[in-house]
PDB file of the backbone (N, CA, C, O) and the ligand in Angstrom, with CONECT records:
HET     ZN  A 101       1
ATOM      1  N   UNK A   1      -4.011  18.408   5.410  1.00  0.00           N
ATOM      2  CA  UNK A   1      -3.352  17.685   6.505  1.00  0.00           C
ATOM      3  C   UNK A   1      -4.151  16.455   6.936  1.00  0.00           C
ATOM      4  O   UNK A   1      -3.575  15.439   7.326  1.00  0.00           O
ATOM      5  N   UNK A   2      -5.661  16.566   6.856  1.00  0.00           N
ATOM      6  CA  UNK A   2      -6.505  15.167   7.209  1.00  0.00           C
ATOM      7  C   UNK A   2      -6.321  14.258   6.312  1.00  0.00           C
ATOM      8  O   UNK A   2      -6.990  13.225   6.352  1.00  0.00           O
ATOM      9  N   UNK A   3      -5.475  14.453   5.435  1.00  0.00           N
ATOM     10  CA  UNK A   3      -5.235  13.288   4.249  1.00  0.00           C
ATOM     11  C   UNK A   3      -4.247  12.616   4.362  1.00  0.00           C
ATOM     12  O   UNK A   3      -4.306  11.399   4.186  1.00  0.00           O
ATOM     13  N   UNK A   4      -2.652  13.491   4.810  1.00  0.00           N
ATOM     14  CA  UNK A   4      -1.658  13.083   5.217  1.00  0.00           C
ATOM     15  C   UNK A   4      -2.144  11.768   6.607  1.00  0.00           C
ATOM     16  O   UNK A   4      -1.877  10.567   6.572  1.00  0.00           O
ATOM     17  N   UNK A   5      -2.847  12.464   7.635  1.00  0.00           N
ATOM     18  CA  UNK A   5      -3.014  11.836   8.436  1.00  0.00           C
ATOM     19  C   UNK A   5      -3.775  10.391   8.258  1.00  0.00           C
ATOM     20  O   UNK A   5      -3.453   9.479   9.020  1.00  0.00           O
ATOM     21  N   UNK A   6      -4.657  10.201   7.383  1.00  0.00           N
ATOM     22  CA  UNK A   6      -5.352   9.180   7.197  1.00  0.00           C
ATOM     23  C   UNK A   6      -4.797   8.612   6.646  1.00  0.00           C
ATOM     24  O   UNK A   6      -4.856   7.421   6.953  1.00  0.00           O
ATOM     25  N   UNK A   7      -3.878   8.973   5.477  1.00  0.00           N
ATOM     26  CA  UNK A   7      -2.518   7.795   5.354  1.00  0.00           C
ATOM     27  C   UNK A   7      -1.802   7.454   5.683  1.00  0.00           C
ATOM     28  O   UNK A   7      -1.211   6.472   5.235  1.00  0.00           O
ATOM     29  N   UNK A   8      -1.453   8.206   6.788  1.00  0.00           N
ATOM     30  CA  UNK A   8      -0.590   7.157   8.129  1.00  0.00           C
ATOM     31  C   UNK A   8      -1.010   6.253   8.625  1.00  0.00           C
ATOM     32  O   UNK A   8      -0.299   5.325   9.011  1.00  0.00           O
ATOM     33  N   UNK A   9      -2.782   6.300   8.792  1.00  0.00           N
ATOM     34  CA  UNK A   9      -3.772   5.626  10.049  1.00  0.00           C
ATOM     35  C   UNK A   9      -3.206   4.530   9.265  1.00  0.00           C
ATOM     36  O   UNK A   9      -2.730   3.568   9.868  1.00  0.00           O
ATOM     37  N   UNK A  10      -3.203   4.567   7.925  1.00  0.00           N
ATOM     38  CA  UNK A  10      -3.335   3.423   6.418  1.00  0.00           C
ATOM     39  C   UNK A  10      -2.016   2.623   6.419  1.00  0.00           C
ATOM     40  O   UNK A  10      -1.825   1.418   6.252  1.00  0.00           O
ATOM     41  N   UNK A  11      -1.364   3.399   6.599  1.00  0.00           N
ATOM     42  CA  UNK A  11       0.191   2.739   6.402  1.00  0.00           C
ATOM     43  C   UNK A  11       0.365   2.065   7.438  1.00  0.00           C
ATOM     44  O   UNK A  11       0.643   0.899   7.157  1.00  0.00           O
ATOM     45  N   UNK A  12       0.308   2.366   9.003  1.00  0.00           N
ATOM     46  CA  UNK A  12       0.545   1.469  10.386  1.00  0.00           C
ATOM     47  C   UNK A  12      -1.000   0.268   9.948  1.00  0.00           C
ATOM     48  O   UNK A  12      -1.160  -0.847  10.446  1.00  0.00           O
ATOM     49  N   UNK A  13      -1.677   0.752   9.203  1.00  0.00           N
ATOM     50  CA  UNK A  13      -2.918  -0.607   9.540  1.00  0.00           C
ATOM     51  C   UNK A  13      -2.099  -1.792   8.769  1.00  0.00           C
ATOM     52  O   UNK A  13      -1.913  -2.989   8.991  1.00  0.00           O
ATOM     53  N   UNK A  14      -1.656  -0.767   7.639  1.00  0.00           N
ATOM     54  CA  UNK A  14      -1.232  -2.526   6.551  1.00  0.00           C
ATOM     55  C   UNK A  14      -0.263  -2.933   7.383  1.00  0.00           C
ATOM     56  O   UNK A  14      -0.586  -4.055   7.775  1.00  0.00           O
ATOM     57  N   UNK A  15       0.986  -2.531   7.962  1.00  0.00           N
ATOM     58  CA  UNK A  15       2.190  -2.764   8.107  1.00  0.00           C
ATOM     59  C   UNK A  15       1.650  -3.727   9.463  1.00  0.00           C
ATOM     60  O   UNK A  15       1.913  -4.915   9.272  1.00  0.00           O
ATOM     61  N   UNK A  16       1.128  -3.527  10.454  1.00  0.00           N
ATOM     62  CA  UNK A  16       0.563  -4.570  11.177  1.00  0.00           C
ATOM     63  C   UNK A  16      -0.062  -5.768  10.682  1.00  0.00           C
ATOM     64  O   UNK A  16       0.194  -6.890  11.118  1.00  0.00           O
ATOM     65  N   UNK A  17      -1.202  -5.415   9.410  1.00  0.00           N
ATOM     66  CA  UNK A  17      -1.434  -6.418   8.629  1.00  0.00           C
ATOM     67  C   UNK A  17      -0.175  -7.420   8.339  1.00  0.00           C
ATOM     68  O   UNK A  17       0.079  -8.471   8.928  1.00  0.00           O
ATOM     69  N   UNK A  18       0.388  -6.936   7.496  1.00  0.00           N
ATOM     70  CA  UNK A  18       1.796  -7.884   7.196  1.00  0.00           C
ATOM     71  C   UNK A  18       2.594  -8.248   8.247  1.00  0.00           C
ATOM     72  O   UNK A  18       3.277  -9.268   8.159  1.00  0.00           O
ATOM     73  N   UNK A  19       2.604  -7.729   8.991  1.00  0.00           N
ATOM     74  CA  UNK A  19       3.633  -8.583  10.239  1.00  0.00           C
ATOM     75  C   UNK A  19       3.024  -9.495  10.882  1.00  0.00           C
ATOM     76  O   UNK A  19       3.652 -10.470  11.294  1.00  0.00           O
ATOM     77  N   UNK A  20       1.407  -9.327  11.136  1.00  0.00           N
ATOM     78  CA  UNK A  20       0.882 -10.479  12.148  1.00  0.00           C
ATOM     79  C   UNK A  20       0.656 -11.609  10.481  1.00  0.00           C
ATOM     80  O   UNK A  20       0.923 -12.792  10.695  1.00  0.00           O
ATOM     81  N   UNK A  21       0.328 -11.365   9.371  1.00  0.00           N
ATOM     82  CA  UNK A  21       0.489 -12.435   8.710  1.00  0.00           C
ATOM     83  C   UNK A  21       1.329 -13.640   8.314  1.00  0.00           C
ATOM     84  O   UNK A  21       1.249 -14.831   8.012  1.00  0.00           O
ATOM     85  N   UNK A  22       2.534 -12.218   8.564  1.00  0.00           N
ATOM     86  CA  UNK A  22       4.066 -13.179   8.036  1.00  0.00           C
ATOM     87  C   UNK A  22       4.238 -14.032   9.534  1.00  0.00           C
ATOM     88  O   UNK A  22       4.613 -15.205   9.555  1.00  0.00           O
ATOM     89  N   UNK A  23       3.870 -13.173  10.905  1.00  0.00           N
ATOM     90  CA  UNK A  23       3.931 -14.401  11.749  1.00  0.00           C
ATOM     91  C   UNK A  23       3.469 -15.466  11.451  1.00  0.00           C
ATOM     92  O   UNK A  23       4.293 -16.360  11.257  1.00  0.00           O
ATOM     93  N   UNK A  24       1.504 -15.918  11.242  1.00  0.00           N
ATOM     94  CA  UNK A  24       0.837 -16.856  10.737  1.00  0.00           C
ATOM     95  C   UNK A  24       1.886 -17.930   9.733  1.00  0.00           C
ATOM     96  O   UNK A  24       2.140 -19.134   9.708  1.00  0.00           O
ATOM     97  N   UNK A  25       2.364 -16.497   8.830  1.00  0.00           N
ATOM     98  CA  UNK A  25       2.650 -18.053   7.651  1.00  0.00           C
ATOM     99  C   UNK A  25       4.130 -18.512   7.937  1.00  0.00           C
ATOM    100  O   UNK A  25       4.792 -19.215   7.172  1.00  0.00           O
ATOM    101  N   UNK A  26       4.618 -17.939   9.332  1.00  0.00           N
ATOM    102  CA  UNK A  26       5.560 -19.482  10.096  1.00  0.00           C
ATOM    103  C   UNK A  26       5.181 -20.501  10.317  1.00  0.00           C
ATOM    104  O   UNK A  26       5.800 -21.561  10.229  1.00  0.00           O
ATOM    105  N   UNK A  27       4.151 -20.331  10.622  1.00  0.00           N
ATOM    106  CA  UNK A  27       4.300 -22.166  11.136  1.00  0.00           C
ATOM    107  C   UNK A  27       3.204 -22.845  10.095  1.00  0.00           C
ATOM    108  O   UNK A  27       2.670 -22.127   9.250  1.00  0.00           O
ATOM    109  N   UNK A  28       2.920 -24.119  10.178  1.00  0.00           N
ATOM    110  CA  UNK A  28       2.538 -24.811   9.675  1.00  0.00           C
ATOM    111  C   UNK A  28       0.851 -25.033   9.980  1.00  0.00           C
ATOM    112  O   UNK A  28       0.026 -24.531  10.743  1.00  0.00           O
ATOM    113  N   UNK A  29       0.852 -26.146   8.860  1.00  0.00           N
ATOM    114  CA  UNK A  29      -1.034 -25.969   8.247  1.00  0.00           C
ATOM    115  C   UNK A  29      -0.907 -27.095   8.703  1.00  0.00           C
ATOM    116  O   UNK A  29       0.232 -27.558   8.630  1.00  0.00           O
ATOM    117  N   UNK A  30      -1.974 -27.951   9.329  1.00  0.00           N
ATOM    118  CA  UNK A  30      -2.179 -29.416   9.449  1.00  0.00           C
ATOM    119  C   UNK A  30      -3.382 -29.932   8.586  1.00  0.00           C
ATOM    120  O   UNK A  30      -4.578 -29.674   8.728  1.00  0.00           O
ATOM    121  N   UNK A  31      -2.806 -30.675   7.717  1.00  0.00           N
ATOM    122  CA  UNK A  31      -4.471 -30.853   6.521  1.00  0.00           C
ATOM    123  C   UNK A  31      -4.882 -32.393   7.328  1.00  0.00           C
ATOM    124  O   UNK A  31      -4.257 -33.444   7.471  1.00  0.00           O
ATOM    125  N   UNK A  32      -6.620 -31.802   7.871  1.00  0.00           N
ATOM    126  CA  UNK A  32      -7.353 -32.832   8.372  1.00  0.00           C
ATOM    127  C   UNK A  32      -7.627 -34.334   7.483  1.00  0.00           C
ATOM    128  O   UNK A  32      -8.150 -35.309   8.021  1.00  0.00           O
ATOM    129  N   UNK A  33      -7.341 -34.323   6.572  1.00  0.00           N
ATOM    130  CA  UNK A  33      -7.273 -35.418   5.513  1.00  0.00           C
ATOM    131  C   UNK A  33      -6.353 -36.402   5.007  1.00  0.00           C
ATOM    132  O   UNK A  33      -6.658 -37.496   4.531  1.00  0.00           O
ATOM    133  N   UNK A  34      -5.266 -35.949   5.143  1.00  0.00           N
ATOM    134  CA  UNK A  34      -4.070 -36.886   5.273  1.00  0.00           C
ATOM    135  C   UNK A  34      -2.774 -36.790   6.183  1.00  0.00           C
ATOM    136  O   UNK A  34      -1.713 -37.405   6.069  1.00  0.00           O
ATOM    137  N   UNK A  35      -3.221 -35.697   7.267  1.00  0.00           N
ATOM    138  CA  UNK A  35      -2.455 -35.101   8.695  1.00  0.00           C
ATOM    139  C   UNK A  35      -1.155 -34.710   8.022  1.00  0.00           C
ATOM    140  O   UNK A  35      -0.201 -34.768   8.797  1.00  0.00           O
ATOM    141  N   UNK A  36      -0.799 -34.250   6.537  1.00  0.00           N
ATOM    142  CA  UNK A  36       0.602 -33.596   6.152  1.00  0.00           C
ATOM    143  C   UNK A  36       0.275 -32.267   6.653  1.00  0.00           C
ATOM    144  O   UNK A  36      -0.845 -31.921   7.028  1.00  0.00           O
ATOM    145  N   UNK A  37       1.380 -31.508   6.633  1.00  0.00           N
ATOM    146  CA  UNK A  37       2.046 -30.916   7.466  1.00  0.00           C
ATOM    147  C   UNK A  37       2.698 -29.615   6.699  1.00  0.00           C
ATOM    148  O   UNK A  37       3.914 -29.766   6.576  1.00  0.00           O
ATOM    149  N   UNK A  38       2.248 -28.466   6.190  1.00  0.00           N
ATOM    150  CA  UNK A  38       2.477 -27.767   5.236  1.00  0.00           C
ATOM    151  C   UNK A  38       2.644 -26.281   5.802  1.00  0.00           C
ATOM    152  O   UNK A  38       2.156 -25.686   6.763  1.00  0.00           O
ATOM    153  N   UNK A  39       3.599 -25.920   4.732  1.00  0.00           N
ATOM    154  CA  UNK A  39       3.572 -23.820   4.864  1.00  0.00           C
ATOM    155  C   UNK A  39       2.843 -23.652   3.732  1.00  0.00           C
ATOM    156  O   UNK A  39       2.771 -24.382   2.743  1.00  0.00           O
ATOM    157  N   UNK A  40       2.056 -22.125   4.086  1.00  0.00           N
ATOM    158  CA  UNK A  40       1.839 -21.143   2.907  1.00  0.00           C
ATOM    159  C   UNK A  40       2.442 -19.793   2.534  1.00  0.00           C
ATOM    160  O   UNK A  40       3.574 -19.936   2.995  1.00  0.00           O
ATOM    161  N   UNK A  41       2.423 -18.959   2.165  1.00  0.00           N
ATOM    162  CA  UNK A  41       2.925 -17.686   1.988  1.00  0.00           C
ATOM    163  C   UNK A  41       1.822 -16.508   2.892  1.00  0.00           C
ATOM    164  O   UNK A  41       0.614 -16.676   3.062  1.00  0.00           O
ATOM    165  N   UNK A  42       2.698 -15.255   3.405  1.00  0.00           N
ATOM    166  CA  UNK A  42       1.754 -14.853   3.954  1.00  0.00           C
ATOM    167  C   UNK A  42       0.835 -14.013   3.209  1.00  0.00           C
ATOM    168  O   UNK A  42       0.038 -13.303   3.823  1.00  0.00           O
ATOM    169  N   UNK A  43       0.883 -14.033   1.647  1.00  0.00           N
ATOM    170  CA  UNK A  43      -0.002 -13.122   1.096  1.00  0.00           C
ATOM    171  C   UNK A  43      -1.571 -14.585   1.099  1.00  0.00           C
ATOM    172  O   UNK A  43      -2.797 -14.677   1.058  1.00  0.00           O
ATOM    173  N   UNK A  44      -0.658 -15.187   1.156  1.00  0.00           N
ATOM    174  CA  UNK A  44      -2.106 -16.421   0.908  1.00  0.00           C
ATOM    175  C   UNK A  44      -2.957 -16.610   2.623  1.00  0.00           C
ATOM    176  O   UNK A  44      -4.046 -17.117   2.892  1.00  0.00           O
ATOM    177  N   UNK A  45      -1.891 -15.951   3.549  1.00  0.00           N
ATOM    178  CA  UNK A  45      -2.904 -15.931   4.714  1.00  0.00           C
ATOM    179  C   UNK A  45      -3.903 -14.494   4.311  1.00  0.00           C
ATOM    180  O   UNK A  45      -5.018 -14.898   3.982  1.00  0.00           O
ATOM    181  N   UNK A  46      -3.835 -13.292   4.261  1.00  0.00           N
ATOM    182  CA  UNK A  46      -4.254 -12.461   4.372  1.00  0.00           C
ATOM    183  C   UNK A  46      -5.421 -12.671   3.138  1.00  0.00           C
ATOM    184  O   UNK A  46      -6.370 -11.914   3.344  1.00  0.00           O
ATOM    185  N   UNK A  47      -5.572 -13.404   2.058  1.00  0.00           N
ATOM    186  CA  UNK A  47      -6.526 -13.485   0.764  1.00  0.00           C
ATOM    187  C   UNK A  47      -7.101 -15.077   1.685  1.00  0.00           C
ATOM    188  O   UNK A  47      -8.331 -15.099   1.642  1.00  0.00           O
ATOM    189  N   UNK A  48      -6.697 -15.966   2.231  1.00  0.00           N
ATOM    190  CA  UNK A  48      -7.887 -16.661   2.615  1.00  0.00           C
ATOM    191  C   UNK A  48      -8.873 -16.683   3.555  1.00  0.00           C
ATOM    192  O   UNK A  48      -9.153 -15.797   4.361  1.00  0.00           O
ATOM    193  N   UNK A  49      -9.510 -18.015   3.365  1.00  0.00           N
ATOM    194  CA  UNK A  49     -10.647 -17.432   4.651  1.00  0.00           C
ATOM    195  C   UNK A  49     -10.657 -18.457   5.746  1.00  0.00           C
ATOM    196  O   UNK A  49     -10.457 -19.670   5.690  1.00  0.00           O
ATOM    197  N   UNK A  50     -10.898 -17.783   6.612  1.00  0.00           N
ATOM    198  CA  UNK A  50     -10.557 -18.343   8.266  1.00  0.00           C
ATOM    199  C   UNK A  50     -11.519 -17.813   9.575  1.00  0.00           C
ATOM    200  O   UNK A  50     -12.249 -16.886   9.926  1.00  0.00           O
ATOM    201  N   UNK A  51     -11.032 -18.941   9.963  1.00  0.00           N
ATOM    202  CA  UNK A  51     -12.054 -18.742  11.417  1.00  0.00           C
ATOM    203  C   UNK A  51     -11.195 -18.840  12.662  1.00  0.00           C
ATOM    204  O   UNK A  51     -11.027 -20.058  12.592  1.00  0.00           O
ATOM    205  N   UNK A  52     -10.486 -18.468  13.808  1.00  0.00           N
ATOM    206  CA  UNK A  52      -9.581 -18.750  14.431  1.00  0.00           C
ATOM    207  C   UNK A  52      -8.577 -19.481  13.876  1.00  0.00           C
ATOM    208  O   UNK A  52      -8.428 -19.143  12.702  1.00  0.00           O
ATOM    209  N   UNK A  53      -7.815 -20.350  14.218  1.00  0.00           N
ATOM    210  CA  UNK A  53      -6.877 -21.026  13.998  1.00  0.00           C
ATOM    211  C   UNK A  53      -6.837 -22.261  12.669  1.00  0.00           C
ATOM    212  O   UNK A  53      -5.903 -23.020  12.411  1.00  0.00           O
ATOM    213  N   UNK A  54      -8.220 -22.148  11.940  1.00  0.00           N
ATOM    214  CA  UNK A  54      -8.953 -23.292  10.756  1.00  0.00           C
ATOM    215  C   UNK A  54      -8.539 -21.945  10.012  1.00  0.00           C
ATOM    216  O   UNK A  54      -8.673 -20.783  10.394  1.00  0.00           O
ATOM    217  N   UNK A  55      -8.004 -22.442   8.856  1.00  0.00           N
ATOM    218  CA  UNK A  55      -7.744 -22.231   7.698  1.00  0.00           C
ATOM    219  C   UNK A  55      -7.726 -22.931   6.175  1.00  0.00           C
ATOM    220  O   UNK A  55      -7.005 -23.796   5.678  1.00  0.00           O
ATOM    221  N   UNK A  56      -8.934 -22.099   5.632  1.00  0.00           N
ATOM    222  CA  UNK A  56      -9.535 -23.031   4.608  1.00  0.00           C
ATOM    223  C   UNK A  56      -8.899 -22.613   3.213  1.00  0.00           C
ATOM    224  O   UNK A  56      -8.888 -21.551   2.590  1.00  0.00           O
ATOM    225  N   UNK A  57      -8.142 -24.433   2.871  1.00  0.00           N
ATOM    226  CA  UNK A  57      -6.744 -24.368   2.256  1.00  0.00           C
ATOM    227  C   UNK A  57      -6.683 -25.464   1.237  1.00  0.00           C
ATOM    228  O   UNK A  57      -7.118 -26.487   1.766  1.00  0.00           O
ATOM    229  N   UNK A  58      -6.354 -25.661   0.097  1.00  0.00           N
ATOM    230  CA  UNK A  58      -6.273 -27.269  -0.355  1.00  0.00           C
ATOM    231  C   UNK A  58      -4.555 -27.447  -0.173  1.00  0.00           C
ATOM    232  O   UNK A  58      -3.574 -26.729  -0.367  1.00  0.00           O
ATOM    233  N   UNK A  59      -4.799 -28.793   0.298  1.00  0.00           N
ATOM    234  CA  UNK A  59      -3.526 -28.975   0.480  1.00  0.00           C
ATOM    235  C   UNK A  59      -2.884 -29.649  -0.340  1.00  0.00           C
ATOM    236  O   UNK A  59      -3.507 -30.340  -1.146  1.00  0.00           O
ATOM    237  N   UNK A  60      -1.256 -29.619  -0.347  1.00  0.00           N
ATOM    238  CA  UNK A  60      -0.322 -29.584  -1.763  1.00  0.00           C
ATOM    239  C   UNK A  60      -0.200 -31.258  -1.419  1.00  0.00           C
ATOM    240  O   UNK A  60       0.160 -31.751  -2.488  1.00  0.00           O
ATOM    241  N   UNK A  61      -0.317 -32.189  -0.559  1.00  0.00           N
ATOM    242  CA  UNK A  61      -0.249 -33.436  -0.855  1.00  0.00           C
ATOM    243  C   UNK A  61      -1.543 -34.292  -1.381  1.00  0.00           C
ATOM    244  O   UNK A  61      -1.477 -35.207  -2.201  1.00  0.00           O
ATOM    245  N   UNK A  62      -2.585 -33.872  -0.826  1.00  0.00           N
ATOM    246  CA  UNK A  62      -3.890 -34.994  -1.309  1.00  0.00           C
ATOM    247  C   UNK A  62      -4.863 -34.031  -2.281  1.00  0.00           C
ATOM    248  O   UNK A  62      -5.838 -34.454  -2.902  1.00  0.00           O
ATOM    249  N   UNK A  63      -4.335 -32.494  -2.277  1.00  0.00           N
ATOM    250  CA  UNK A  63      -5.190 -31.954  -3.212  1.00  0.00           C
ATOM    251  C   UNK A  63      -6.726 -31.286  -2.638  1.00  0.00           C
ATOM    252  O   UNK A  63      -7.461 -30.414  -3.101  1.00  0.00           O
ATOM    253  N   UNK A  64      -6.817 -32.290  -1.210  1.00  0.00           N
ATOM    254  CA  UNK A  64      -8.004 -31.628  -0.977  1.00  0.00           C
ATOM    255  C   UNK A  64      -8.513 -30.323  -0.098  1.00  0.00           C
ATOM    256  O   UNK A  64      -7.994 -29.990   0.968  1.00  0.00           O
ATOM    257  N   UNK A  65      -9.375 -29.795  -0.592  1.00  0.00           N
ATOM    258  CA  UNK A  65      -9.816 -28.186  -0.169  1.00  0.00           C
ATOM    259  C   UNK A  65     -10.449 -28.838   1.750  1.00  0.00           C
ATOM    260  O   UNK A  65     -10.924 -29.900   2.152  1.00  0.00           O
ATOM    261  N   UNK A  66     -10.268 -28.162   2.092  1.00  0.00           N
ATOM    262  CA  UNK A  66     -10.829 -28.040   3.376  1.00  0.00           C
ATOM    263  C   UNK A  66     -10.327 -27.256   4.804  1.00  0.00           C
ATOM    264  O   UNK A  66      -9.367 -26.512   4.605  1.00  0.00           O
ATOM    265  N   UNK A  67     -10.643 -27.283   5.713  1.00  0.00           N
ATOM    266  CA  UNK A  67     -10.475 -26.458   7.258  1.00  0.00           C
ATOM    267  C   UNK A  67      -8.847 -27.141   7.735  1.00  0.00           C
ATOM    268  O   UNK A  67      -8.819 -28.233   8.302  1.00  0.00           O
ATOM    269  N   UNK A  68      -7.600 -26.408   7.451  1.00  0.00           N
ATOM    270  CA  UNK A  68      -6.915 -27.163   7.587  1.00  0.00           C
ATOM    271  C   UNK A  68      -6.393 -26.061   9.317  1.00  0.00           C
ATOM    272  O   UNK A  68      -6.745 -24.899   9.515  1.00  0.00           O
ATOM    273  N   UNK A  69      -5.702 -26.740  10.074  1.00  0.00           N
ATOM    274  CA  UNK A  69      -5.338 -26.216  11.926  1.00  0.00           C
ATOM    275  C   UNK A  69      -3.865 -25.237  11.615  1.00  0.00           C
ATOM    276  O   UNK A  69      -3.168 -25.356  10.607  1.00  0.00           O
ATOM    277  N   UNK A  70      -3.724 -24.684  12.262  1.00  0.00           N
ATOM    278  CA  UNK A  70      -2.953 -23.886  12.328  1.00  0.00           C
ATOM    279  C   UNK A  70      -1.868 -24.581  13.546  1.00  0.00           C
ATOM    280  O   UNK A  70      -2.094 -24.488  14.753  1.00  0.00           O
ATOM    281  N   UNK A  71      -0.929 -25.128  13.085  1.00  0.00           N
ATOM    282  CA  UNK A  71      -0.063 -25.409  14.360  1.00  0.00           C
ATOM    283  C   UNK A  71       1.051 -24.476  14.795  1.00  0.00           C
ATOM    284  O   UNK A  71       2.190 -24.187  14.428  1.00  0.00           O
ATOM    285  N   UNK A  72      -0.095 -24.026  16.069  1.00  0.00           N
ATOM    286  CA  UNK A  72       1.029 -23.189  17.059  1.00  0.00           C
ATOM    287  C   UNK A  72       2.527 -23.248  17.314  1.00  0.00           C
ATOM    288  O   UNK A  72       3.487 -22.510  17.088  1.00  0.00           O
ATOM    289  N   UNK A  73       2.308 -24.537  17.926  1.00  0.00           N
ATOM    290  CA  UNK A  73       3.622 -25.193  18.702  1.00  0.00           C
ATOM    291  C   UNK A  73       4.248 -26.049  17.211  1.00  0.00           C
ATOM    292  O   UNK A  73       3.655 -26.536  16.248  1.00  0.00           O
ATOM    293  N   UNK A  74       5.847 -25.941  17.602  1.00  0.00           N
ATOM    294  CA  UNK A  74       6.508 -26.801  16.058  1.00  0.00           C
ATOM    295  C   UNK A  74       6.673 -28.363  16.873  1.00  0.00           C
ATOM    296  O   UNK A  74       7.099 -29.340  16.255  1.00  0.00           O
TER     297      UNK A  74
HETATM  298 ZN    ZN A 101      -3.946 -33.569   2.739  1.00  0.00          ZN2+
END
């Protein structure tokens, strides 16, 4: 039964995982380098790396890797 249970703990952890991600990958990336204006997928939020609201991304217009903003507001 402690097994059943620890795969529940497992199943509500991912399933929160994926919902607060798929929120994230609504809105848009702001790349500090040429201020375009981009989505990602939310498996690509949960595999990158981040610090609050910076998300380190290359972006699909200038190509370049860097800390791109997370815009809250559309
Ligand atoms: Zn750019």
């Amino acid at each position: 039964m402690d097994y059943l249970f620890t795969l529940l703990i497992l199943m509500v952890a991912v399933t929160t995982v994926v919902i607060l991600a798929k929120r994230i990958a609504s809105h848009t990336f702001k790349c500090k380098n040429c201020s375009e204006e981009f989505n990602i997928s939310w498996t690509k939020v949960i595999v990158t790396e981040h610090s609050d609201n910076e998300y380190m991304l290359v972006c699909p217009c200038c190509k370049t890797k860097g800390w791109c903003t997370e815009q809250l507001t559309k």
